[in-house]
Structure formats: C-alpha cells, structure tokens
C-alpha positions, 0 to 999 in steps of 0.5 A: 856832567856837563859837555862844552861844544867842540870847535867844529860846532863853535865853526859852524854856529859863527858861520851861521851868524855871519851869513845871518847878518850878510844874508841881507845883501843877497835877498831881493830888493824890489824897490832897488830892482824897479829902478832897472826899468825906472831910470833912464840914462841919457847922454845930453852932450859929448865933445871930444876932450882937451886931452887926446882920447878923451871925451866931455859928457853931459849926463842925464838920469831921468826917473820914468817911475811912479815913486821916488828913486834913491840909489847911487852912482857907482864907479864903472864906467863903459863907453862903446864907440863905432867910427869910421875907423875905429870901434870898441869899448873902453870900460873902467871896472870896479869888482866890488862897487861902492856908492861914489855919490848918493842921489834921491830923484822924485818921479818924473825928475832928473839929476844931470852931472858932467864926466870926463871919461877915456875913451882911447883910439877914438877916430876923427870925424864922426863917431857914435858913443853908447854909455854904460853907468853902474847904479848901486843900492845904498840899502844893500851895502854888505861887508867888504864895500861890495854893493848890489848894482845895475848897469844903464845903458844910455841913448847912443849919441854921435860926435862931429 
C-alpha cells in the first residue's frame, strides 16, 4: 500500500524550503557588520536650498577599515536640526530598503556625492544639522527588495 503526504505535511515541507532559501537574509554577515564601525559619514558642505526648507549637502564616506567596503547607499534619510528658533528631525523612511547606488571604497578611501534633502521649518541664522544615511548590504538582498542595513550618523555641521 503506498501512502501520499497530506497537505498539512506538503504545508510544512514548502514552508521549510522557503525559509531555507531566505534564511540567508537573516544570518549574520561580519563583513557587512564591520562597516558599521568601518565607515565614516561626513557632511563636507551644507547651504540652504533655492527652495524654501531645503538644504544642498555635500557628503563624504570615508573607509577607516583595513579591507575594502562594498555596500550601498540606501534610500532613508534624516536630518536633525537645533536653531535658534526651531529644532527637529525630518526624516524620509524607507521600511523595506533596497540599494539605490552600489559602491566599492578601498581602505583609506572615500566616495563623496551631492543631495538635496527637506529639512522643513528650518530657522534663519545659525542652524546646527546632523545627517543620518542608511547603508544596505547588496549580498543580503532577500525576497520583497528588503535588504539588511545600518544607519550612519554624520559630523554635526552649522549653516550660517
């Protein structure tokens, strides 16, 4: 006699396969977590904006690590201010990060690259601006675009 499975088995042997196969994307990634302490986020220029409430940043990533850094920049963004005036955090958020331009820096090397963010309610005068840029791993990509990422902060840099 010969017995076929049952669907509730069949429910749990897809089930097994399917975390198999994503179980990558959550198992630790030592190189992608060294990056953390690795790389350094350094705002090089800020001014404020032809549009109202928003700001021209200069970035600067900047590999401290003894190995090369391959990662990618992710698509969150936040920007803490404290004016005279006015402070808070305007902040675009992505639940499910994916890599919005992939990068390779050698030890002791850097990338820089040029954004414009919204930074709302910002006062006149002198305001002090902290940057937050998410930073995905490319090789940790798992299935609906969501990719294992770290969030650096940068120097606090002030506007005039």
């Amino acid at each position: 006699m010969r017995r076929t499975a049952g669907p509730l088995v069949s429910l749990l042997l897809f089930a097994g396969l399917v975390a198999a196969a994503s179980g990558c994307e959550f198992m630790p990634d030592p190189e992608f977590a060294a990056l953390e302490s690795a790389l350094a986020l350094r705002v090089a220029e800020a001014k404020r904006g032809t549009s109202a409430g928003s700001v021209d940043f200069r970035f600067e990533l900047i590999n401290r690590g003894s190995t090369s850094a391959k990662a990618c920049l992710g698509p969150s963004r936040s920007v803490s201010y404290k004016g005279s005036s006015s402070s808070g955090v305007s902040a675009t958020l992505v639940d499910h990060p994916g890599c919005t331009r992939e990068f390779t820096i050698q030890s002791g090397g850097m990338i820089s690259w040029n954004e414009v963010l919204e930074v709302p309610h910002l006062s006149r005068g002198h305001v002090e601006v902290e940057v937050s840029v998410q930073i995905v791993n490319p090789r940790r990509c798992g299935g609906w675009g969501h990719c294992a990422a770290i969030d650096l902060k940068s120097n606090q840099f002030e506007i005039s």
